[in-house]
KEVO-579164 format. One record per residue (C-alpha): residue in three letters; x, y, z. Coordinates in Angstrom, 3 decimals. Layout:
{'Ala'; {X; Y; Z}} ...
// end
This chain:
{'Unk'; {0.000; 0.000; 0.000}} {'Unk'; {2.365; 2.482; 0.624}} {'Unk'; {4.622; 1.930; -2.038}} {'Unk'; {1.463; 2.562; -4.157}} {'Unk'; {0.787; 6.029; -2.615}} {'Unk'; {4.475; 6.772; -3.465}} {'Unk'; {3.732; 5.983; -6.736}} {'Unk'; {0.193; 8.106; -6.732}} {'Unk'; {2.271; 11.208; -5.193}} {'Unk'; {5.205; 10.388; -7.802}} {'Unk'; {2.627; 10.647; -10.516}} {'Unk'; {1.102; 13.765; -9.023}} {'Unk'; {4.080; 15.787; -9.247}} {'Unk'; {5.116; 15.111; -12.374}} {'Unk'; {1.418; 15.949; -13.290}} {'Unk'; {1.976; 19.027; -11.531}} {'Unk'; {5.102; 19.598; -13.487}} {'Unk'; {4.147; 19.117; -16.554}} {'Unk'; {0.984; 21.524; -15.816}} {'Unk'; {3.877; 24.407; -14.953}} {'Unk'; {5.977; 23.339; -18.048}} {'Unk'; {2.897; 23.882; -20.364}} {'Unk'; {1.358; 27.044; -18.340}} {'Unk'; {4.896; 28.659; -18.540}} {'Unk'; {5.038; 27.460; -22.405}} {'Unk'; {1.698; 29.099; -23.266}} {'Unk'; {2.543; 32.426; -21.519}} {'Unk'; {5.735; 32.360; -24.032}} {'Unk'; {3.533; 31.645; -26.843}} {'Unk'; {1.321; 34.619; -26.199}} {'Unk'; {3.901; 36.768; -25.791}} {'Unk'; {5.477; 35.726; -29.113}} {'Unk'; {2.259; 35.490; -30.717}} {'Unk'; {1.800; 39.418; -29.140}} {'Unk'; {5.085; 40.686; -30.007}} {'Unk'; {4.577; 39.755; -33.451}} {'Unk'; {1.606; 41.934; -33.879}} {'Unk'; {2.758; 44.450; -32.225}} {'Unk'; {5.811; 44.967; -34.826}} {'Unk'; {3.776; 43.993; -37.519}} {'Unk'; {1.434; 47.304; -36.044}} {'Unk'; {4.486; 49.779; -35.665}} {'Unk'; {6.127; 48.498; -39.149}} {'Unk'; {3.212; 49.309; -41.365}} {'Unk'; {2.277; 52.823; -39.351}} {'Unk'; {6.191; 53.405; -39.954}} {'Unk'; {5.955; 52.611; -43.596}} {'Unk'; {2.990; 54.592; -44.289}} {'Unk'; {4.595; 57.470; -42.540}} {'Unk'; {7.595; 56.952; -44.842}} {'Unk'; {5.996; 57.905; -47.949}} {'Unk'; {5.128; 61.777; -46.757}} {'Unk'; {7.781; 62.028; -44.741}} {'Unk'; {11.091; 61.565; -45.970}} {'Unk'; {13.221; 61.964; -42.556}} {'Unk'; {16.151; 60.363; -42.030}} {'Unk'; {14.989; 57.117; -40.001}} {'Unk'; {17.389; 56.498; -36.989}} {'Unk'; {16.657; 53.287; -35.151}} {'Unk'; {18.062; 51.731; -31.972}} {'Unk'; {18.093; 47.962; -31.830}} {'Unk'; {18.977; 45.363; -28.900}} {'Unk'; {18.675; 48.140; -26.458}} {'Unk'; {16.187; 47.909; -23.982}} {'Unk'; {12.238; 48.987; -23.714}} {'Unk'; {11.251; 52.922; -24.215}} {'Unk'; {15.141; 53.069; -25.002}} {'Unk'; {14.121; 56.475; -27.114}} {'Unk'; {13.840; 57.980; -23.577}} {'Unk'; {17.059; 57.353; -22.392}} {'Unk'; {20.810; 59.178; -22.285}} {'Unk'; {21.675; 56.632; -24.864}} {'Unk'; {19.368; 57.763; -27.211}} {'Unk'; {19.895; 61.805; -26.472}} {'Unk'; {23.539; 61.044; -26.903}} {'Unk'; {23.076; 59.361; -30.570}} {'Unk'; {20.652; 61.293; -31.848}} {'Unk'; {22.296; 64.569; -31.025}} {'Unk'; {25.679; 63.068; -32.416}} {'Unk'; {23.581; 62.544; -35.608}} {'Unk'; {21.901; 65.890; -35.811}} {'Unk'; {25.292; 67.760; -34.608}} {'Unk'; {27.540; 65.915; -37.421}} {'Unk'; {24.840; 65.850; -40.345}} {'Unk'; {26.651; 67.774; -43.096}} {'Unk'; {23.396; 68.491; -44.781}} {'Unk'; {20.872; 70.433; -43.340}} {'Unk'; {18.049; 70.039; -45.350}} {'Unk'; {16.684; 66.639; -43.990}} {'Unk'; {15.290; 66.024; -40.571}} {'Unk'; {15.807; 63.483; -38.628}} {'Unk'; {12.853; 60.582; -36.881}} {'Unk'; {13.388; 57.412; -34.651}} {'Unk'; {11.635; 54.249; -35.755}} {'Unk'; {11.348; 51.099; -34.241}} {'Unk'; {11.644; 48.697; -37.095}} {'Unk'; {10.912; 50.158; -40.751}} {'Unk'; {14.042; 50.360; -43.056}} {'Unk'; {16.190; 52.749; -40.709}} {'Unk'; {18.835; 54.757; -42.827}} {'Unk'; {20.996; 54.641; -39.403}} {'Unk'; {20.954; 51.857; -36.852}} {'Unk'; {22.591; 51.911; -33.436}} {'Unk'; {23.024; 48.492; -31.997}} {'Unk'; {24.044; 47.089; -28.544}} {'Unk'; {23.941; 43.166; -27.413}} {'Unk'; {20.593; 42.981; -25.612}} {'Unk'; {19.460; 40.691; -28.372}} {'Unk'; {20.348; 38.207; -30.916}} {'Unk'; {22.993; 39.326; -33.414}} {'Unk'; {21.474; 38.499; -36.188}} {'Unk'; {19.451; 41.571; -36.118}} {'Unk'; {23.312; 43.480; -36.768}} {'Unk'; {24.412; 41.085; -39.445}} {'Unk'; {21.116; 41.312; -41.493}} {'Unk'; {20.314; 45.117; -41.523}} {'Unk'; {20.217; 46.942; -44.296}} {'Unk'; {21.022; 50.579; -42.782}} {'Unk'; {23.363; 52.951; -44.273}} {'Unk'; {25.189; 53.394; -41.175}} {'Unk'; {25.580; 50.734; -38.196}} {'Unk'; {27.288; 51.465; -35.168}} {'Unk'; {27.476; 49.481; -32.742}} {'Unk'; {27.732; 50.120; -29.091}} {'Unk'; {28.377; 47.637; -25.915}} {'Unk'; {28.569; 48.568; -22.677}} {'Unk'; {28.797; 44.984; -21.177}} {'Unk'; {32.054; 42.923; -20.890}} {'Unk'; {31.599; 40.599; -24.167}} {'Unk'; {34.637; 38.673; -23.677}} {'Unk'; {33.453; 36.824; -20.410}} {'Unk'; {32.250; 33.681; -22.052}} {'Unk'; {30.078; 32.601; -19.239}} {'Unk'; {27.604; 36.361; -19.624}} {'Unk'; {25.181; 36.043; -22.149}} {'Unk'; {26.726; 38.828; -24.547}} {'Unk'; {29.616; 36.113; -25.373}} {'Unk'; {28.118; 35.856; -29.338}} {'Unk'; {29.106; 39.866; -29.304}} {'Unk'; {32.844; 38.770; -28.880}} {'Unk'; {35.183; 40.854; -30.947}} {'Unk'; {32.905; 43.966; -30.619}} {'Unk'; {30.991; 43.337; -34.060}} {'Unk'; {33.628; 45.033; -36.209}} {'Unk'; {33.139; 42.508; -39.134}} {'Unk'; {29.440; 43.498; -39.506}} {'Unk'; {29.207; 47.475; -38.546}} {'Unk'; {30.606; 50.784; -39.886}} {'Unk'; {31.805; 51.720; -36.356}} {'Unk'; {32.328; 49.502; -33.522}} {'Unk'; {32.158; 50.889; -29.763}} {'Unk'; {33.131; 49.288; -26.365}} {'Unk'; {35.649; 49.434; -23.420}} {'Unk'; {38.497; 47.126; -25.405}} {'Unk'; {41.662; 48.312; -26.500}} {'Unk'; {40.991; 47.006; -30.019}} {'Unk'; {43.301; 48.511; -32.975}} {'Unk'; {40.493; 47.503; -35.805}} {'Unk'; {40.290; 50.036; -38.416}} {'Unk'; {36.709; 50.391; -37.424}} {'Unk'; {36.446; 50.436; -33.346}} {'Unk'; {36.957; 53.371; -31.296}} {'Unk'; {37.545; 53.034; -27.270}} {'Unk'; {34.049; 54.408; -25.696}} {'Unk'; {33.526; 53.076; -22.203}} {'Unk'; {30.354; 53.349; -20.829}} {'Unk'; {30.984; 56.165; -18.644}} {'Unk'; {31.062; 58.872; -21.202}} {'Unk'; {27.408; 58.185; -21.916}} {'Unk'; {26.271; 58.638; -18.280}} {'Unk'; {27.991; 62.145; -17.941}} {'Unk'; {28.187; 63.703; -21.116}} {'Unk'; {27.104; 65.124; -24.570}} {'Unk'; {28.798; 64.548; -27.563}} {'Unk'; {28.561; 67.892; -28.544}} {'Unk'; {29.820; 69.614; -24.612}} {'Unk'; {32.646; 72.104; -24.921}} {'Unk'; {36.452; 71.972; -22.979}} {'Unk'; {33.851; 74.167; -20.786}} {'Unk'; {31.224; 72.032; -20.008}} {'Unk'; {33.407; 69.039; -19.403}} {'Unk'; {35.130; 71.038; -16.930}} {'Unk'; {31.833; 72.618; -15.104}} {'Unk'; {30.970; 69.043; -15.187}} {'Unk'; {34.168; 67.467; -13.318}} {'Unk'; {34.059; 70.580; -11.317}} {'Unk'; {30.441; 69.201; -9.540}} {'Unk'; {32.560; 66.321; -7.853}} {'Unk'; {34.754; 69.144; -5.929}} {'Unk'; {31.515; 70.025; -3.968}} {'Unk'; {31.462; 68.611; -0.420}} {'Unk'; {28.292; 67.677; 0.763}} {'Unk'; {27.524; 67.201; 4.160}} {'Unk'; {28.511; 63.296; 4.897}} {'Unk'; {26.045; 62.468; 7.394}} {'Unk'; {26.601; 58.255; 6.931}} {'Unk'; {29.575; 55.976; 6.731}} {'Unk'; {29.182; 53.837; 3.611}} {'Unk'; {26.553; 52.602; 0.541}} {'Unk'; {26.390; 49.520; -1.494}} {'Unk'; {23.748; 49.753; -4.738}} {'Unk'; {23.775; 46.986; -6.517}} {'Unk'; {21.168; 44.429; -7.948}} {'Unk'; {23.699; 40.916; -8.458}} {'Unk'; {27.396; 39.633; -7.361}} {'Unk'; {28.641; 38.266; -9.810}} {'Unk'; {32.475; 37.083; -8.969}} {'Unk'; {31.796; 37.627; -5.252}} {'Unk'; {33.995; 40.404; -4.800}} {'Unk'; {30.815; 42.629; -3.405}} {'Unk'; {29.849; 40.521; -0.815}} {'Unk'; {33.577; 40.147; 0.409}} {'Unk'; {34.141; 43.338; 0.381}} {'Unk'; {30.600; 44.146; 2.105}} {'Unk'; {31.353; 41.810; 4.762}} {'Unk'; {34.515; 43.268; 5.461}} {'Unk'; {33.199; 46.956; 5.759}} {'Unk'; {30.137; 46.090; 8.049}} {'Unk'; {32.947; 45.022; 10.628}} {'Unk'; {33.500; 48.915; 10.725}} {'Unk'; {30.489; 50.243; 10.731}} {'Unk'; {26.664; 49.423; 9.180}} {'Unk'; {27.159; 49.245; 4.833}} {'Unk'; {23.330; 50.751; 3.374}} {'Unk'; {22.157; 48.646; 0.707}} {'Unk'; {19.165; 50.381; -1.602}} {'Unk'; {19.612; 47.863; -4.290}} {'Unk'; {18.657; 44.249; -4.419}} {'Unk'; {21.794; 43.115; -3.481}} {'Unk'; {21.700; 42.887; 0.893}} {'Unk'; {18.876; 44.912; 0.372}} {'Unk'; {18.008; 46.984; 3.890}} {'Unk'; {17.495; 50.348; 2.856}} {'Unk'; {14.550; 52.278; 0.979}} {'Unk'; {15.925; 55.662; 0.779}} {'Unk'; {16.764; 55.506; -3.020}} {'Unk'; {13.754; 54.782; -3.852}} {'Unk'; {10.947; 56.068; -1.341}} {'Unk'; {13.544; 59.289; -0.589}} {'Unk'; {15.408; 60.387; -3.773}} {'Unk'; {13.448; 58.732; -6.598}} {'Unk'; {16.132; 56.421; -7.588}} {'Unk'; {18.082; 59.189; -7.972}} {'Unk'; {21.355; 57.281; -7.274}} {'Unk'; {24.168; 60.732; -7.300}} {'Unk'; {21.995; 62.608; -4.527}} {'Unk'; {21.018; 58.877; -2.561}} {'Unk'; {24.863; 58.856; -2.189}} {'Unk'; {26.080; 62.383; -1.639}} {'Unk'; {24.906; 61.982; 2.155}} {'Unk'; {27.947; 58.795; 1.884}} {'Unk'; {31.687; 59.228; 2.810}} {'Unk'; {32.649; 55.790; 1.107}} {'Unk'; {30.700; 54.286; -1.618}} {'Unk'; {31.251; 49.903; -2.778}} {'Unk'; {31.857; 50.308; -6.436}} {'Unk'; {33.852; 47.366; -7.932}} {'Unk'; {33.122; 46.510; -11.092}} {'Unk'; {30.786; 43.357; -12.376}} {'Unk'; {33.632; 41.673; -13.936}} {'Unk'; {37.316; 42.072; -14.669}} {'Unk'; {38.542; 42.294; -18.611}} {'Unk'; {41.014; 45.042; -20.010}} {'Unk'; {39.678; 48.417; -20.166}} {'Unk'; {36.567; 47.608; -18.748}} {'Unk'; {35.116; 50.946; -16.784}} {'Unk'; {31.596; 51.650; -16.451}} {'Unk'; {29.634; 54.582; -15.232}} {'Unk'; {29.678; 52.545; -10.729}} {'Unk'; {33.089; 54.771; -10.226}} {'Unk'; {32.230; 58.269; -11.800}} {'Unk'; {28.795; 58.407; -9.975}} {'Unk'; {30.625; 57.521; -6.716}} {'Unk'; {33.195; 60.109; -7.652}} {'Unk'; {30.628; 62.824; -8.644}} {'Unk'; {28.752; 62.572; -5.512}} {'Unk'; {31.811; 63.194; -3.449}} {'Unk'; {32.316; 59.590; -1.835}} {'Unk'; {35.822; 57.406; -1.652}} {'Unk'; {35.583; 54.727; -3.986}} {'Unk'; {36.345; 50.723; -2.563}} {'Unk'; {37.210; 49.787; -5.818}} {'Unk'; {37.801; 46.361; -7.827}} {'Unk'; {38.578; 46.579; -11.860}} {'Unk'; {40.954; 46.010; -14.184}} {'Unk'; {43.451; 48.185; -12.686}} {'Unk'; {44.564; 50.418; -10.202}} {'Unk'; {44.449; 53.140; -12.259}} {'Unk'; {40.958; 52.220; -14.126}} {'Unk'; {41.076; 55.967; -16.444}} {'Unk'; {44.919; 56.852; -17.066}} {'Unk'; {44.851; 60.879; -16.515}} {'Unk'; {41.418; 60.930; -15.559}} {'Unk'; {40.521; 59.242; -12.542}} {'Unk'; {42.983; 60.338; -9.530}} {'Unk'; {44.328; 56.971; -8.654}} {'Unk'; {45.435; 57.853; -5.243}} {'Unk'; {41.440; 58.741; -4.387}} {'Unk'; {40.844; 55.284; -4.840}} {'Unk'; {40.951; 52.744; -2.023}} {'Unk'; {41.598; 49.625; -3.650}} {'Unk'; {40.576; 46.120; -2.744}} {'Unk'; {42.283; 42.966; -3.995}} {'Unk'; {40.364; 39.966; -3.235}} {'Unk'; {43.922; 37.867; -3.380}} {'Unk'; {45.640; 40.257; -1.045}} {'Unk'; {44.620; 40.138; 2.508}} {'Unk'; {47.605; 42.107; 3.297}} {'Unk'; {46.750; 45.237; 1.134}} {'Unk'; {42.812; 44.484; 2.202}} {'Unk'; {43.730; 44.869; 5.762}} {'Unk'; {45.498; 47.851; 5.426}} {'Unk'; {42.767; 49.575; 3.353}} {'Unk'; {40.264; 48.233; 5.887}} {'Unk'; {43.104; 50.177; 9.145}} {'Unk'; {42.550; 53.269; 6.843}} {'Unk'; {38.822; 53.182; 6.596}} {'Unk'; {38.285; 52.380; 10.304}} {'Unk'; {40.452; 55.433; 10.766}} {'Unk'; {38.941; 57.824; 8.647}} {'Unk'; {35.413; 56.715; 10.185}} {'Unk'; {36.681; 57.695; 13.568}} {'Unk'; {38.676; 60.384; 12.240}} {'Unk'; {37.065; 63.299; 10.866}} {'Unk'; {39.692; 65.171; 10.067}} {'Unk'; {41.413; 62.269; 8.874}} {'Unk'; {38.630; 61.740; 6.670}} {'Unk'; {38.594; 65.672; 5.617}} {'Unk'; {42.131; 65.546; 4.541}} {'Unk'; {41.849; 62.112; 2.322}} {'Unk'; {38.818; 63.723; 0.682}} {'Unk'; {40.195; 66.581; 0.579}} {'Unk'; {42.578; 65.101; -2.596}} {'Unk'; {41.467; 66.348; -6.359}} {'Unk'; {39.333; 63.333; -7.416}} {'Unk'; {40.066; 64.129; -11.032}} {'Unk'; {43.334; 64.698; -12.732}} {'Unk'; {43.926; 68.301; -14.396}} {'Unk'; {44.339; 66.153; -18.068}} {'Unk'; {41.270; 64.937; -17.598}} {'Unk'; {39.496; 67.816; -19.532}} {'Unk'; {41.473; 67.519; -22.835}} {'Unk'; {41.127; 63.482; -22.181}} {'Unk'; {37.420; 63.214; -22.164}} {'Unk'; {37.137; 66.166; -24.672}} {'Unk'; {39.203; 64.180; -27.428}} {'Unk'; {37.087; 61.048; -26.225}} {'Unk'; {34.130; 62.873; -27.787}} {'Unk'; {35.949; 64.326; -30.512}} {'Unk'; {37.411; 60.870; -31.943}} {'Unk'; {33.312; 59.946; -31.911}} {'Unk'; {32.057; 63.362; -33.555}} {'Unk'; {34.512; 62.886; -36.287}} {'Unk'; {34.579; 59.132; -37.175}} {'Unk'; {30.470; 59.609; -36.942}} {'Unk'; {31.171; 62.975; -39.170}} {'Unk'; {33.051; 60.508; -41.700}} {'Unk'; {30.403; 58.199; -41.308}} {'Unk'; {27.086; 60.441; -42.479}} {'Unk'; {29.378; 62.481; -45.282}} {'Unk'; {29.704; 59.330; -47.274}} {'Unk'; {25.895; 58.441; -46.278}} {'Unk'; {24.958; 61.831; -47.283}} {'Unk'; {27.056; 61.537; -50.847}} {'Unk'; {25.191; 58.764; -51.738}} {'Unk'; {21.622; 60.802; -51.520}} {'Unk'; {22.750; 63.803; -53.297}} 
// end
């Protein structure tokens, strides 16, 4: 008897699993079935549009949703506008009819790059594609063989790729001045009153070098966490509207390693902990992340296979907690070196003019 009731239950949850399997399965199928209409919808309004107006179509693809409302999309559609050398067309984003110009980026199946049919393709990654285990790993080698211009953190010497870490996007315009770079940099010399020790935001850990590190500084003092990540704070959210540069101005040290580890690889965790005023506890690629940009000496850096250098920057830290004036004077340091102007300024210009080169030869073609 009860070796049939084991059966029964046995039988019962694979029932129960195959119920899920097929539940899940049909919620796909809905969605596909959905998504299909939905660009079928915004292709033929796009088409019909086409015919009176005869705008330049840009398009961003393997982005994410309502992309058209982010940075990324200011920043590419200005660069467009700014570098046209014909002013008589004007210039519309579509979703999916027969863009003239396509930005890519890697949230999405490649195929999408190697089959357009745009003019111009540029593509754009801010994620490490050369970590074979992260799901970008099919965007390995930065798409150079299939776009005009190719765009990541790598130090690449292709013809067609140009170093643009992520960064640049988060803080600036491709059309800002020596000027506004340097009213820009010039926010991060504000000091804001610190009122709390130290903030984590962050939704994943991916090589574990968060959690040691978080560990580590909550034997000092209590580490906020607004992200998913040791979640126990709110404020972000509920208090500054996920506005993540003032959340950590009221922060003298901020968590900010980076995901993972690969040559060149910066992203914007650093400058926003920089621009709000906080000390970095930093993990990257190197120790000096932005050569002439980044003050390496404002960064306290933690090496998750050197407990002796950890311990030390964990002495300082303690210090500097129970310091103030300790803390005052380490602060006190220029967080940004004085080339770091001309560096970010020829960062943008390398972009205006290989995008310049770019639309001139599109622009040839239509007159």
């Amino acid at each position: 008897m009860f070796i049939i009731l084991k059966q029964m239950q046995t039988l019962k949850n694979i029932k129960w699993r195959l119920s899920r399997k097929i539940s899940k399965l049909s919620k796909l199928a809905i969605l596909a079935i959905k998504g299909v209409f939905v660009k079928l919808f915004f292709f033929t309004y796009e088409m019909i549009v086409s015919i009176s107006d005869k705008s330049i179509r840009v398009c961003y693809t393997n982005f994410w949703p309502d992309m058209h409302k982010t940075r990324y999309a200011s920043f590419f559609f200005d660069s467009v506008v700014n570098n046209s050398p014909n002013n008589q067309f004007k210039f519309r984003v579509v979703k999916y009819y027969n863009p003239h110009i396509q930005f890519f980026s890697v949230f999405g199946n490649i195929a999408k790059l190697k089959n357009s049919g745009a003019h111009v393709k540029v593509f754009f990654t801010g994620e490490n594609v050369n970590n074979f285990k992260l799901k970008f790993r099919q965007y390995k080698g930065n798409c150079t063989n299939y776009a005009n211009l190719s765009m990541g953190f790598d130090f690449s010497e292709e013809n067609n790729y140009l170093r643009f870490p992520l960064w640049l996007i988060y803080f600036f315009l491709p059309g800002d001045s020596k000027d506004d770079i340097r009213t820009k940099l010039d926010y991060s010399k504000m000091r804001w009153n610190k009122t709390k020790f130290c903030s984590l935001i962050a939704r994943h850990d991916m090589n574990g070098v968060r959690t040691r590190i978080f560990n580590d500084i909550s034997k000092i003092s209590t580490v906020d966490c607004p992200g998913n990540l040791f979640h126990n704070d709110d404020a972000l959210y509920n208090k500054y509207n996920d506005n993540k540069l003032l959340y950590l101005q009221q922060y003298k040290f901020n968590i900010c390693p980076e995901n993972t580890i690969s040559d060149g690889y910066v992203t914007e965790k650093i400058f926003e902990c920089l621009y709000s005023g906080c000390i970095p506890i930093y993990n990257g690629w190197s120790k000096d992340p932005e050569p002439g940009i980044i003050n390496p000496e404002i960064i306290l850096w933690y090496d998750e296979h050197d407990e002796k250098n950890n311990k030390s920057i964990l002495n300082e830290i303690k210090k500097m907690e129970q310091n103030d004036h300790l803390y005052r004077s380490f602060a006190g340091q220029p967080f940004f070196c004085d080339t770091a102007v001309d560096k970010i300024f020829y960062f943008l210009s390398q972009y205006n003019e290989r995008i310049k080169v770019l639309l001139n030869t599109f622009f040839s073609g239509k007159s």
